[in-house]
N, C-alpha and C positions, 0 to 999 in steps of 0.2 A: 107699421104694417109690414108684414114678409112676402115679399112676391117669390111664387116656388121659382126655381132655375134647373132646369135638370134632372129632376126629381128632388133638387135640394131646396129645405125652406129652414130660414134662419141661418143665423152664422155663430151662435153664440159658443159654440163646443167643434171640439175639431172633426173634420170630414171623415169621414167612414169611408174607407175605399173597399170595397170588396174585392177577390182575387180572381183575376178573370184567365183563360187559358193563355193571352198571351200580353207579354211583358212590356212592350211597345203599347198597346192599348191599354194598362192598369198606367203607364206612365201620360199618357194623352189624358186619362180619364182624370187624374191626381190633379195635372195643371189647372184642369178644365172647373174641377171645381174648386179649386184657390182661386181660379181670375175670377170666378162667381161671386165667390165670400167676398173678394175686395170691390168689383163693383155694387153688390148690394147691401154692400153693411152700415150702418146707420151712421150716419159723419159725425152724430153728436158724440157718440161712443163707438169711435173706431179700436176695431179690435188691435188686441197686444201683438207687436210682432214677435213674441217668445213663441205664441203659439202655432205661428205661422213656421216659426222652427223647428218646433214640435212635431210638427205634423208631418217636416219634410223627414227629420229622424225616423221616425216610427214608418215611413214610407220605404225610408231607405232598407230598413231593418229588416223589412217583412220582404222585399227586393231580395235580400241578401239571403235570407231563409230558403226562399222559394228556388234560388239557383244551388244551396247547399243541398236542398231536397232532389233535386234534377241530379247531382252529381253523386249523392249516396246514389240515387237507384241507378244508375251505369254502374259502379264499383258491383253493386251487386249482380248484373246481369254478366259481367265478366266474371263474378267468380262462381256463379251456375257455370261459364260454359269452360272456364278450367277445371271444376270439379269433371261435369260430363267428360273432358278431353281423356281425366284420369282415368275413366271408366272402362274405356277403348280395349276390349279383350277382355274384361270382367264380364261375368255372369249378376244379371240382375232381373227383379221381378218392379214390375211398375204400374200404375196404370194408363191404358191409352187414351186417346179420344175418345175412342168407342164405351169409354167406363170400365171394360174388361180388365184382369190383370193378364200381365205378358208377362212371358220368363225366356230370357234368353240371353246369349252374349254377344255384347255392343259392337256394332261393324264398322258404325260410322256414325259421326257428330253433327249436326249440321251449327255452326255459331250462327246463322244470320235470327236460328230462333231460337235457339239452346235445347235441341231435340234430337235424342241417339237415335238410331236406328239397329233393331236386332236383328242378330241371324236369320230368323223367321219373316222377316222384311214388315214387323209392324214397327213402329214407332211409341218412344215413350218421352214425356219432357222430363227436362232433370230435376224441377219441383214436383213427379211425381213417379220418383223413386221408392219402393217402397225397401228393398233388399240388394245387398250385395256380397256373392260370393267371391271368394281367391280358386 
């Protein structure tokens, strides 16, 4: 007989952790159902402790993933706002918030969003640059 635990029933195959927003709770969530598997798994046929290593591997791995992902998209959000920085005095056409396109030359940057500001005082972000003049 399987009693669910958690939303977990059975122990036979390894645990399914899904990726939750934060890394502290996919690691609570990971233990939480190993201590399950080991308390309700059938004593006649306790399970392999390979798989138990398994599971922590492939935790770790997707761990690891998940912080190389975090750390590509900063490299990229810094190289939007040095590209922008370049901008600074170039004429460009872009579009705004407003959907409109703007044409103007860059007065000022702002890094906290990666968003120029033109002469004309509208704003455009640096993913939505469409042109740039010398």
């Amino acid at each position: 007989m399987t009693t669910p635990v958690s939303g977990v029933t059975g122990t036979s195959g390894p645990a399914q952790v899904a990726p939750s927003g934060s890394e502290g709770a996919d690691k609570d969530m990971f233990m939480k159902l190993l201590v399950a598997q080991l308390k309700y798994q059938n004593p006649m046929a306790p399970t392999d402790g390979n798989q138990y290593m398994n599971q922590m591997a492939v935790f770790t791995q997707v761990e690891k993933l998940g912080q190389l992902v975090e750390a590509q998209t900063s490299v990229q959000q810094w190289q939007q706002r040095i590209a922008a920085e370049a901008l600074v005095g170039q004429r460009i056409s872009g579009l705004a918030a407003d959907g409109q396109t703007h044409t103007g030359t860059v007065t000022k940057v702002s890094f906290a969003d990666a968003v120029m500001t033109l002469d004309d005082g509208s704003t455009v972000a640096v993913e939505n640059v469409l042109t740039v003049e010398r």
